[in-house]
N, C-alpha and C positions, 0 to 999 in steps of 0.2 A: 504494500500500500504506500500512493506519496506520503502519507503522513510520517510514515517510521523512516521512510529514506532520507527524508527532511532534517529530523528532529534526530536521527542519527548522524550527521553531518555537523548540526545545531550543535552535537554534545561533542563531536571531533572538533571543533572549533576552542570549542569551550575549554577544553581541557590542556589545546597546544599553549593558548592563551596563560595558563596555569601555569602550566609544564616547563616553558622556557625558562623560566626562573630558577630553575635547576639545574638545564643543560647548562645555564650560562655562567652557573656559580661562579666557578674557578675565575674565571676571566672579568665577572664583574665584581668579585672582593678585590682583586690585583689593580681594577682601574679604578675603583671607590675607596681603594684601601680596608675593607673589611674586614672585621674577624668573623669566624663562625657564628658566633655570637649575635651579632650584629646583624648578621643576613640571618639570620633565623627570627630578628625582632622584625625585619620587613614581611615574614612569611607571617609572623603574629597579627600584621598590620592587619594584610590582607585576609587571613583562615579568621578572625573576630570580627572584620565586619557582615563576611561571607555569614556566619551564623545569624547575625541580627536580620541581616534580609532575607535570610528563609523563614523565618517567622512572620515579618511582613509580607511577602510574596504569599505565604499560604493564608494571612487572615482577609486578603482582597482578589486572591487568583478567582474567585465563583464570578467576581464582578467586573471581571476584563474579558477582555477575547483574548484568548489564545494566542491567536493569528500575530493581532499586534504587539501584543506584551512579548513574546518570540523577537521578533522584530525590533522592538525598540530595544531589547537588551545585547542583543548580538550588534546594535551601533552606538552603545555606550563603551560593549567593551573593547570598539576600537577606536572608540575617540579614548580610553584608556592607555591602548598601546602607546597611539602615539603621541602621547606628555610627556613620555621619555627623552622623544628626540627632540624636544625643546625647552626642556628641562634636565641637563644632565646630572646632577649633584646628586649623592644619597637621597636628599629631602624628596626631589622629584619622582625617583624612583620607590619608594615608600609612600607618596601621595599618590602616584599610581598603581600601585598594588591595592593601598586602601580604597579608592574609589572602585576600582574593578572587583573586590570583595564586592561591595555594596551592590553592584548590577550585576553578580555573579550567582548570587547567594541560593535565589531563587530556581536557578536553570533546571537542576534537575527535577526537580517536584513538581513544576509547570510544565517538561517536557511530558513527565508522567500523566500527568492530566489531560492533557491535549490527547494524547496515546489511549485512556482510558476511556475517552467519549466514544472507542472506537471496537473495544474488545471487551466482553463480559468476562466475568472475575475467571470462570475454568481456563482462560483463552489470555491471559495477562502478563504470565513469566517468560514467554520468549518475548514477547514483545517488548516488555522491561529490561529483558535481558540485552536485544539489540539497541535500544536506546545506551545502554550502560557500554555496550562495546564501540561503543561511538568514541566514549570518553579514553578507551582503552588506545585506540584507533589514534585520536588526539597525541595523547603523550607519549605513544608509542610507535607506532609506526612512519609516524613523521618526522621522529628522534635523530633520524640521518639526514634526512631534507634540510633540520632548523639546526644540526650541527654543522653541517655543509655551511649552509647562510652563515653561522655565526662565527668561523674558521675565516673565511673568505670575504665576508666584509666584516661584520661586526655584531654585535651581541643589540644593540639601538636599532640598526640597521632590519636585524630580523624583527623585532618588536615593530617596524612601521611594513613591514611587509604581512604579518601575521593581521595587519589592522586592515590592509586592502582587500586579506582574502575573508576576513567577515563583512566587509561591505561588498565583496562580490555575492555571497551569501543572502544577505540582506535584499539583493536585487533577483534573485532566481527564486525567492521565497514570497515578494509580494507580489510576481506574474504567476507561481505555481503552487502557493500553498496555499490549505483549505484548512477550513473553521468546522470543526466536529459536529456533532449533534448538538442543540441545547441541554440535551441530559444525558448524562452516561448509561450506554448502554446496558440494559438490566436493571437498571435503576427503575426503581415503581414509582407512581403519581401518590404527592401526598395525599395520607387520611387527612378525613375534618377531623378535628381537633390534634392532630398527631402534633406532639413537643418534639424539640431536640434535645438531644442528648446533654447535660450538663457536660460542661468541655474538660473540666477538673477528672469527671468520672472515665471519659476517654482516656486521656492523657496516664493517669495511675492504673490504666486497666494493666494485668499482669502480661498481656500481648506484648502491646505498645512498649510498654517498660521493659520486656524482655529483645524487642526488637533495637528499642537505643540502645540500650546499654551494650547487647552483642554490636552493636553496628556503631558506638562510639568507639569500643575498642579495638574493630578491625579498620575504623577510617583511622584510628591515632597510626598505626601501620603502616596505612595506605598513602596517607599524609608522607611518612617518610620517601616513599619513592618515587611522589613526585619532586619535594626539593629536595631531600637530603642523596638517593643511591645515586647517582651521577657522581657528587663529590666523594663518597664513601667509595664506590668504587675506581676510580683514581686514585686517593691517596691510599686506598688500605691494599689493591695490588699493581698500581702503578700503570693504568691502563689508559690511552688517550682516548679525547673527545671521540672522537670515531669510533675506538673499541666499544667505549660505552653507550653511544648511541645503539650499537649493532645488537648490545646486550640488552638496550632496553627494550628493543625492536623483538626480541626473543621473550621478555617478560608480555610485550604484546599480544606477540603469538599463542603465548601458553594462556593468557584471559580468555582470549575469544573464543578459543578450545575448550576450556576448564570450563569456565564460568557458566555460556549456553550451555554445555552439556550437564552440568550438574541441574542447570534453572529447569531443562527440557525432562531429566528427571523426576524432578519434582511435578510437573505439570502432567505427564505420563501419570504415578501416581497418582496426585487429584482427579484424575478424569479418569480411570480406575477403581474410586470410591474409597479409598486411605485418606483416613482423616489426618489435614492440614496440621494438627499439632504433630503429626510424624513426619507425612510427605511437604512441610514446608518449615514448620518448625524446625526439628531433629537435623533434618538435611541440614537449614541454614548456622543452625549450634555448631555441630559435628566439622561444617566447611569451616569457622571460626577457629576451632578448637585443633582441626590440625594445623590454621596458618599459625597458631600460637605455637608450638611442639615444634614446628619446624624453624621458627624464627629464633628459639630457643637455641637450636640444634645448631645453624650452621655459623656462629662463629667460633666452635668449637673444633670445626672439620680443618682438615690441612689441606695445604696446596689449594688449587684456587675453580676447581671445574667443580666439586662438591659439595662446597661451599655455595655456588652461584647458581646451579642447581636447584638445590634447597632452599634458598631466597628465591629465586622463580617459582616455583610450586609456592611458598606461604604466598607472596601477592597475589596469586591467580586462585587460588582457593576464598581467601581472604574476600577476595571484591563480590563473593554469591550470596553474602548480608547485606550488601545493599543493591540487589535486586529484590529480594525475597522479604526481605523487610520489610519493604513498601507495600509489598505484594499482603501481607501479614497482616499489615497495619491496614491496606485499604479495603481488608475484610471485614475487619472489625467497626471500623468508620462508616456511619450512614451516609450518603453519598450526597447531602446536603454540608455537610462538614469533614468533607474527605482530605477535600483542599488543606484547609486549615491544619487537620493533624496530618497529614503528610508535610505538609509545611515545617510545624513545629517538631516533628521528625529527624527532617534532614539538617533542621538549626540543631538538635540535641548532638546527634552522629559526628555533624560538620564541627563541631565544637571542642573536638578534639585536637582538629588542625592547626591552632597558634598554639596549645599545649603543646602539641609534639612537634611543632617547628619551632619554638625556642628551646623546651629543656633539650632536644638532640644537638643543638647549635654548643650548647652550654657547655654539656657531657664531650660535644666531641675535641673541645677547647683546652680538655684535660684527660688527666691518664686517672681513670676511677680503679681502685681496687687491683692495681698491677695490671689489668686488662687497658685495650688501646680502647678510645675511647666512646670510636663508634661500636664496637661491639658491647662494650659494657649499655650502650644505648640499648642498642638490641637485644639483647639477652633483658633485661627489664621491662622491654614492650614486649618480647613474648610472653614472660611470666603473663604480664597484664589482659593479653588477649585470649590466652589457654582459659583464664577465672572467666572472662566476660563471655564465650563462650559455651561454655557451659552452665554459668548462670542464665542464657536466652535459653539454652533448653529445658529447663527448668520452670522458665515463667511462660515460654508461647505457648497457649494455649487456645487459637481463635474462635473455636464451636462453644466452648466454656465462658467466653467473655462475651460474646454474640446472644448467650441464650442470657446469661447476666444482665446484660445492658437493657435486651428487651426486641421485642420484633420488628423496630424501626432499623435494627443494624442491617 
């Protein structure tokens, strides 16, 4: 369907957009003068306001179009890009991170939405799931293109080029993209008298709670690779811009693999008849719980192919709680306030992103506990991930919070 090819694209954007902040580390602490530290406070800029605006984007997405709300955010965040190149100083580059949080925040919970006016709930994980490999697509597969650009002229340079190709974007999107239904499909017509749901009572349902929490602790994670394993893999085996692009282009490969097939699993199940606290819960826990175990695991491994290995499988594991999360959560949510708690959702999850892009900046600034520093990083976030984990499977329960809440869900 245009709409997923679209909003798959929409989230490839979104995420190069992200991503180069990463590829370009190295090069831009060396012409900012940097410390780790420091470029992990510019990631705090942006991953904090990114979460304030997914709370807003989801308490106003029912009362926008789609169509344009898409639109105008994908040309904020290249009148974002490019502040850099007229603005070169740390300051510039830090007011442009924060502002592209702010138009950022929302992206992927309003793609989800746009996507759901489109598919009934048994019919929603691959499609989640191609939206989500968009972002993969983004910071991955592009990794050599925006390392190429940023080798060859410059790290600005690629940032005003990343801003032309979302207003190319922009222009292909308002002669071919389409506005959903007014109601999502499978969505019933309200009762007279039917309330909604207290939004306190949503939000503490043992779902929802089970669904941030596992999905705050695989985005803290996931947060690392987009800014930090560029630089961690550089200095911890000495690999250039290039090698690391190729590697990350390889972590792309194993998401778009991993990820759909684990989502397409879970949807086989539901339509199957395996109740969602197993075929989406369990799955989305269990996928958490091994990115934690293995995140554990490979700075402990020698030499450098098994090590990189096992970092490839935790992030491609890792990124199937925030499909399935959503997916969780948009069970649970009456479809008159889906928006909203998928909104304040992805502000919970996303919220872990200036956490774990400064304390890794911090840690990696120093030598913790005789280990080098980025691995002492990592071995603490996988502890972190294996608990949060298995606390989602613990709490997701959706047929249980569904009949709890009452028959408007």
């Amino acid at each position: 369907m245009a709409c997923c090819f679209f909003l798959f694209f929409f989230m490839a954007i979104n995420f190069a957009d992200k991503g180069i902040l990463g590829l370009a580390a190295t090069p831009i602490m060396r012409d900012l003068r940097l410390t780790h530290t420091q470029l992990g406070a510019v990631g705090l800029g942006f991953f904090s306001f990114f979460s304030i605006s997914s709370v807003v984007f989801g308490l106003f997405i029912r009362k926008l179009s789609t169509k344009w709300t898409l639109l105008g955010m994908v040309v904020a965040w290249s009148l974002c890009q490019c502040l850099v190149l007229v603005w070169t100083s740390s300051t510039g580059l830090l007011v442009s991170r924060v502002l592209l949080g702010l138009a950022d925040g929302g992206a992927y919970p309003v793609a989800l939405y746009a996507a759901y006016k489109w598919f009934q709930d048994d019919r929603r994980a691959l499609p989640t799931s191609v939206i989500a490999i968009g972002g993969a697509v983004g910071s991955g597969l592009l990794a050599p293109v925006l390392a190429f650009l940023i080798t060859q002229l410059s790290w600005r340079e690629t940032f005003g080029i990343l801003s032309a190709a979302g207003l190319f974007w922009c222009g292909a999107w308002m002669i071919f993209g389409l506005e959903g239904p007014g109601k999502e499909v499978g969505s019933s017509k309200p009762q007279p008298g039917a309330q909604k749901i207290p939004v306190y009572l949503l939000l503490t349902s043992r779902t929802v709670l089970g669904a941030q929490l596992s999905g705050f602790c695989a985005y803290w994670l996931l947060t690392l690779a987009v800014l930090w394993l560029p630089a961690y893999l550089s200095e911890r085996f000495g690999f250039s811009l290039h090698a690391v692009a190729n590697i990350v282009v390889l972590l792309t490969l194993c998401q778009i693999t991993v990820a759909p097939a684990i989502c397409g699993l879970s949807q086989h199940l539901v339509r199957n008849g395996v109740s969602t606290r197993y075929a989406r819960g369990f799955v989305a826990g269990l996928s958490v719980m091994a990115a934690g175990s293995m995140t554990i695991l490979f700075p402990r491994l020698s030499g450098a192919l098994f090590p990189i290995g096992c970092l490839l499988a935790a992030f491609s594991v890792g990124a199937v709680i925030l499909v399935l999360g959503q997916v969780i959560v948009a069970q649970v949510a009456p479809p008159s306030q889906r928006g909203l708690v998928m909104g304040v959702t992805n502000a919970v999850m996303t919220f872990a992103g200036p956490l774990a892009s400064l304390s890794m900046g911090f840690i990696a600034d120093r030598q913790w506990g005789g280990m080098r520093g980025f691995d002492a990083g990592f071995t603490l976030v996988g502890a972190m991930v294996l608990v949060g984990g298995f606390l989602g499977i613990l709490l997701m329960n959706p047929a249980l919070d569904r009949h709890r809440l009452g028959p408007s869900t």
